[in-house]
KEFI-392916 format. One line per 10 residues: their letters; for each residue x, y, z of N, C-alpha, C. Coordinates in Angstrom, 3 decimals, padded with zeros to 6 digits. Atoms other than C-alpha are relative to their C-alpha. Example, Ala and Ser with C-alpha at 12.3 -4.5 7.8 and 13.67 -1.06 7.14 Angstrom:
<pts>
AS) 000.890 -001.190 000.000 012.300 -004.500 007.800 000.900 001.200 000.000 | -000.820 -001.190 -000.060 013.670 -001.060 007.140 -000.770 001.090 000.730
</pts>
This chain:
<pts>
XXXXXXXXXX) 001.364 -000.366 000.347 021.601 016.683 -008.939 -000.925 -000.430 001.142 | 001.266 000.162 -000.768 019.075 016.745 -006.619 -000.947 -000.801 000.049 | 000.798 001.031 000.348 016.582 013.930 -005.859 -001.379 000.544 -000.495 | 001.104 -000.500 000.837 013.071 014.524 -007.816 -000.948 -000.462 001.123 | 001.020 -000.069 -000.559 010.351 015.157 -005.339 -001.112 -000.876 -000.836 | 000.577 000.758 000.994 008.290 012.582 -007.008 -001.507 000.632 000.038 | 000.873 -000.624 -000.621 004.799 014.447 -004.992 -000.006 000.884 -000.568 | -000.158 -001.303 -000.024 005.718 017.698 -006.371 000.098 -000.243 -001.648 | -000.600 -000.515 001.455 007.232 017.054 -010.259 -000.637 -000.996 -000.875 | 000.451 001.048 000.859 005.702 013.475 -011.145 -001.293 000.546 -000.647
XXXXXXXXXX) 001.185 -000.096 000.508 002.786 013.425 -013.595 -001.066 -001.190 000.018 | 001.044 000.434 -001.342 -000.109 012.353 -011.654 -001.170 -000.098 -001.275 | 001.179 000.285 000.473 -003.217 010.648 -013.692 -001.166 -000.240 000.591 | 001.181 000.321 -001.110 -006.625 010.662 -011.635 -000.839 -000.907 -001.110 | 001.027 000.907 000.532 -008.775 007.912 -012.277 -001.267 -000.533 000.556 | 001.585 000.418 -001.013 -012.833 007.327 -011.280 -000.152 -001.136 -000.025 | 000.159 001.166 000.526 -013.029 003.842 -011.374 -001.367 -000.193 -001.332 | 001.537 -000.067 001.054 -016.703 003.863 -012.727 000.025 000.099 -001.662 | -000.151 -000.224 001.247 -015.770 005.344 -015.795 001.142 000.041 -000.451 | -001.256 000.429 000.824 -012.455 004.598 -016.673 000.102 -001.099 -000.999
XXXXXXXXXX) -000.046 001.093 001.003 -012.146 001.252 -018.369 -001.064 -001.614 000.669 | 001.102 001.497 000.070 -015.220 -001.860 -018.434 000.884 -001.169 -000.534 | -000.651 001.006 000.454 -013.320 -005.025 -018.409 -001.054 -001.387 -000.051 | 000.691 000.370 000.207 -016.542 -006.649 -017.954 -001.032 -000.821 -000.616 | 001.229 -000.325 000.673 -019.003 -005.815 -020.035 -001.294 000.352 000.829 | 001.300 -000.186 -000.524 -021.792 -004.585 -017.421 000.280 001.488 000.210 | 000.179 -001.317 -000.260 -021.101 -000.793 -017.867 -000.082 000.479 000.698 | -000.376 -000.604 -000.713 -019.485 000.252 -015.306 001.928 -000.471 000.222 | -001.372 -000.048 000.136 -015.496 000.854 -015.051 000.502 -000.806 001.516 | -000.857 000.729 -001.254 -013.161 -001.639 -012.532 001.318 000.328 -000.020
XXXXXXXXXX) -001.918 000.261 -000.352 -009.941 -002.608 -011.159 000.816 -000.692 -001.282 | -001.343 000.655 001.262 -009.089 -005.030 -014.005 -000.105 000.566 -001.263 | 000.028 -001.048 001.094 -009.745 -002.277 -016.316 000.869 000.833 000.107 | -001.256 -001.499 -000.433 -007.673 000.011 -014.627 001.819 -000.655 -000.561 | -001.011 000.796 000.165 -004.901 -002.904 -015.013 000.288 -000.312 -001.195 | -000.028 000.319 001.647 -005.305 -003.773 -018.638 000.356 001.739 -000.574 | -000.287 -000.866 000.863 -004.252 -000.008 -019.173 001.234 000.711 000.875 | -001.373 -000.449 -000.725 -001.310 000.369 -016.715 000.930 000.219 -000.999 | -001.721 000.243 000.979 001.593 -000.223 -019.580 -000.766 001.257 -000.890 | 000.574 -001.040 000.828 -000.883 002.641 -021.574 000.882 001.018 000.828
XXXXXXXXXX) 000.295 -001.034 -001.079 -000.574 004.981 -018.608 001.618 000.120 -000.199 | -001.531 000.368 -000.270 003.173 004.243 -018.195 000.702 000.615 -002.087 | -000.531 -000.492 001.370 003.764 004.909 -021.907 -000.523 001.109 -000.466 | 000.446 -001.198 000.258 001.544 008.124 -021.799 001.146 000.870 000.691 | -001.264 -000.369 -001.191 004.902 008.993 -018.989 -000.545 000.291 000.892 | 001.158 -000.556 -001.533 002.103 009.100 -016.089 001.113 -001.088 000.859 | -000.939 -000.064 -000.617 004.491 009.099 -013.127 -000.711 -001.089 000.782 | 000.691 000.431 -001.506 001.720 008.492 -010.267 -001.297 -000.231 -000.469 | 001.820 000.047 000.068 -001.890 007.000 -010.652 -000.884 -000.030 001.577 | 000.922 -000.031 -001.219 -004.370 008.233 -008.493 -001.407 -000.144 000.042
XXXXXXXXXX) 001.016 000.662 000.003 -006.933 006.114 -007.772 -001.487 000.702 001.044 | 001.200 -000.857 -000.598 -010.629 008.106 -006.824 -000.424 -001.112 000.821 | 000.770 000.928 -000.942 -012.316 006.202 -003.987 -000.495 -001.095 -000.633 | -000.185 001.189 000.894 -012.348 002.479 -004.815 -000.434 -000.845 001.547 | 000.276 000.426 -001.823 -013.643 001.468 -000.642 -001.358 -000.357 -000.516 | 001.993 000.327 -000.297 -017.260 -000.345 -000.037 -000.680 001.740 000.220 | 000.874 -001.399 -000.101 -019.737 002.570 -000.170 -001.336 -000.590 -000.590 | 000.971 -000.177 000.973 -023.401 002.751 -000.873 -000.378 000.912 -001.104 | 000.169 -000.682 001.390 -022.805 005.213 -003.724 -000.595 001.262 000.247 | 000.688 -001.623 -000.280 -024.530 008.127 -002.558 000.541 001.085 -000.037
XXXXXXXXXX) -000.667 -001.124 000.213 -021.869 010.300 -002.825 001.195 -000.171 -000.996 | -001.273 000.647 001.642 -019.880 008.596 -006.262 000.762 -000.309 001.162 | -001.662 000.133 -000.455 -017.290 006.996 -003.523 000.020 000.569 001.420 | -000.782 -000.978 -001.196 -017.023 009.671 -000.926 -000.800 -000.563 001.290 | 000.891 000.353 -001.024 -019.391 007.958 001.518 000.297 -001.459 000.113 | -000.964 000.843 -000.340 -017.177 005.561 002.903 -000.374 -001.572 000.837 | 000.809 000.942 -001.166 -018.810 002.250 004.678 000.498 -001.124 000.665 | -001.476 000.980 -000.394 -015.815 000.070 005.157 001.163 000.052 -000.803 | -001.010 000.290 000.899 -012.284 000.489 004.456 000.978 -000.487 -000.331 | -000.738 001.085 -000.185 -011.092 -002.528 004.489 -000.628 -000.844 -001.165
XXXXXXXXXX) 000.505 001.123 001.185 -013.016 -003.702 001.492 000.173 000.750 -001.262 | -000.102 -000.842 001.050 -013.397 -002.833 -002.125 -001.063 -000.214 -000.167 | 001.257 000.405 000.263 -016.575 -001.810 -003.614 -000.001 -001.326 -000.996 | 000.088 001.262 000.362 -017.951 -005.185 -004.938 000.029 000.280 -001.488 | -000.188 -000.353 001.185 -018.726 -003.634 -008.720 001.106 -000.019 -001.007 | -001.679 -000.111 000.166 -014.869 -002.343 -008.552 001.014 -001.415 -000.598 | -001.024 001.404 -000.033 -013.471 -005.904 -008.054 000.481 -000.143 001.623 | -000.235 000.426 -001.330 -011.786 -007.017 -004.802 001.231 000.442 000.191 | -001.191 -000.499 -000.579 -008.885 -006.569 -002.714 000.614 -000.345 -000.567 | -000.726 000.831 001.054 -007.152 -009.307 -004.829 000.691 000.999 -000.845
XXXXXXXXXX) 000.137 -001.009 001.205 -007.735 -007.107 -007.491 000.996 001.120 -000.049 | -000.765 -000.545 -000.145 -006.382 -004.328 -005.820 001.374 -000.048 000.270 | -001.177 000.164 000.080 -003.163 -005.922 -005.054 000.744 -000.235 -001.323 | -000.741 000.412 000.911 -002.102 -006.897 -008.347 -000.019 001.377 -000.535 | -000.816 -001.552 000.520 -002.556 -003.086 -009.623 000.896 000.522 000.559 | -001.138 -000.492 -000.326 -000.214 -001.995 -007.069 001.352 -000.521 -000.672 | -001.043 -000.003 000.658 002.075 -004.213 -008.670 000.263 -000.291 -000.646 | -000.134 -000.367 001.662 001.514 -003.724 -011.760 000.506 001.390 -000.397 | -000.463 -001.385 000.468 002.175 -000.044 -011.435 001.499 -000.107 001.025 | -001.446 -000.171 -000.629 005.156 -000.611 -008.996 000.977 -001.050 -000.983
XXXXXXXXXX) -001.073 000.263 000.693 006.891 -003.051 -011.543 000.314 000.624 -000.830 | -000.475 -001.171 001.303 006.840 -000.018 -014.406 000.588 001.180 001.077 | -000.699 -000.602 -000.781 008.233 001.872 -011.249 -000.926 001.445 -000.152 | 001.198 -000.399 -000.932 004.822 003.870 -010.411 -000.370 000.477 000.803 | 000.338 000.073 -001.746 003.505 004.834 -007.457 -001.877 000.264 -000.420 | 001.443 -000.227 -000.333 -000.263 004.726 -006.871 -000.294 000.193 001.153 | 000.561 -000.757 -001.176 -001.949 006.810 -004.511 -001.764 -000.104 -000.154 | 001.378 000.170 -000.441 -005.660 006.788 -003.037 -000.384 000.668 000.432 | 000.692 -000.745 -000.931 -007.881 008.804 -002.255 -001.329 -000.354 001.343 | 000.282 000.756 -001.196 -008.423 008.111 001.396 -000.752 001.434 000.501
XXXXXXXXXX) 001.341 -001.230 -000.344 -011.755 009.987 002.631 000.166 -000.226 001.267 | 000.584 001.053 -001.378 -011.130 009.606 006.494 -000.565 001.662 000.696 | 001.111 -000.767 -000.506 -013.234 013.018 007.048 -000.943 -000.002 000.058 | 001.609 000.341 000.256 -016.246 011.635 006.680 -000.389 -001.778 -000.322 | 000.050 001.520 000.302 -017.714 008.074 006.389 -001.892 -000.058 -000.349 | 001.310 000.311 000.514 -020.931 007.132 005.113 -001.007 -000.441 001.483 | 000.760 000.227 -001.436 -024.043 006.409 007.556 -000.174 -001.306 000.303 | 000.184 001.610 -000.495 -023.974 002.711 007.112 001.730 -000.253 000.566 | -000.890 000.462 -000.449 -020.522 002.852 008.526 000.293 -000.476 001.295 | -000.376 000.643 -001.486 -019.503 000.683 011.894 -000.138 001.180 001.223
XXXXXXXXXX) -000.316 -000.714 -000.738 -018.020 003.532 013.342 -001.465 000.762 000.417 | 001.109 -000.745 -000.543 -021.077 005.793 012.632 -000.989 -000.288 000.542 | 001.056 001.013 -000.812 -023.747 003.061 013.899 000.250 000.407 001.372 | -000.278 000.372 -001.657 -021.850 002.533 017.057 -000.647 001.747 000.275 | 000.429 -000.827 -000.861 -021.657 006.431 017.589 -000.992 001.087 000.408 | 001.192 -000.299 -000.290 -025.238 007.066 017.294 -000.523 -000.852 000.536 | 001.010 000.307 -000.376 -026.103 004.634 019.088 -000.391 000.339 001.681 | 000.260 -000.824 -000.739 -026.268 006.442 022.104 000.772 001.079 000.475 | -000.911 -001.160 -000.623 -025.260 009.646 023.967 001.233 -000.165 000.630 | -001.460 000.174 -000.889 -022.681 008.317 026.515 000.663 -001.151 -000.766
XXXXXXXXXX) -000.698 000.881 001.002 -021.135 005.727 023.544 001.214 000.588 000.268 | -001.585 -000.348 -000.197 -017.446 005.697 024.066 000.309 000.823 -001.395 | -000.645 -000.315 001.382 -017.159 006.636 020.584 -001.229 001.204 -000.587 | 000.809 -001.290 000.544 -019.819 009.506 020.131 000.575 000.940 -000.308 | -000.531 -001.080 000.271 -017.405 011.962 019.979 001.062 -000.204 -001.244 | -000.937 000.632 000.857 -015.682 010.202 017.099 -000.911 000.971 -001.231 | 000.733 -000.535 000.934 -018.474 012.281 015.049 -000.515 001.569 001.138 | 000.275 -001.144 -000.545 -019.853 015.754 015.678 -001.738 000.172 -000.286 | 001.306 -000.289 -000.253 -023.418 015.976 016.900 -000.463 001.370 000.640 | 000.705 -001.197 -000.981 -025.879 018.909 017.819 -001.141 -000.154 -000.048
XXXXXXXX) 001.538 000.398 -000.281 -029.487 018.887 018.920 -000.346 000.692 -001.505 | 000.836 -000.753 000.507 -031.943 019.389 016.340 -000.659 001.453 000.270 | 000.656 -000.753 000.007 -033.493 022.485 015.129 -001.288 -000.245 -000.583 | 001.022 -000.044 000.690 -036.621 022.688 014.841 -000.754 001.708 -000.366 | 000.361 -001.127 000.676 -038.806 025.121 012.911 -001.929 000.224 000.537 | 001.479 000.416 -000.062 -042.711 025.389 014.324 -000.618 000.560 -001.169 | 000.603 -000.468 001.157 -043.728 027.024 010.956 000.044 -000.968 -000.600 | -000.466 000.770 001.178 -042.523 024.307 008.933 -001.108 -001.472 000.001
</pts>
């Protein structure tokens, strides 16, 4: 028998942090919410959890506006945090996946600072600039 493309056949649960599960109480969904319902998830037969942008961001785009991703947003919980869901879903034999935004990054990000901060910046071309238009009607 053939090995099971796990990408292709597993059943894949997406999860927003925000609104998934308040372990809290300050109304808004985390990491140790997400964790207190792993053995759920696992007994619903969810193969793969895939975790919606869970990176530092100022929120402006739910997540997708990326500002370091090497951290977790602070709301979320912490990296900590995030390690023990990985293996919490890798000891029910799991896989969790992320959605990793690296087409775009938010404007408070390092990268994007540096490569506005001027024209000949080693790293300007790390983003795609064009002169303003302007409009004289406007």
């Amino acid at each position: 028998m053939a090995a099971k493309l796990w990408w292709k056949e597993g059943v894949v649960y997406q999860i927003y942090p925000a609104s998934f599960k308040d372990s809290n109480g300050d109304g808004l969904g985390d990491i140790p919410g997400i964790i207190s319902k792993v053995q759920y998830l696992k007994d619903l037969g969810i193969d793969i959890v895939w975790v919606s942008p869970m990176f530092e961001s100022p929120q402006v785009d739910m997540g997708y506006d990326i500002s370091d991703y090497e951290a977790v947003y602070a709301p979320y919980g912490t990296v900590h945090d995030m390690e023990v869901l990985i293996e919490e879903c890798h000891k029910r034999g799991m896989r969790l996946i992320l959605d990793l935004v690296i087409n775009h990054t938010s404007e408070e990000h390092a990268w994007f600072k540096e490569s506005r901060s001027s024209k000949d910046n080693p790293k300007r071309d790390w983003y795609i600039w064009k002169p303003a238009k302007y409009d004289p009607n406007v």
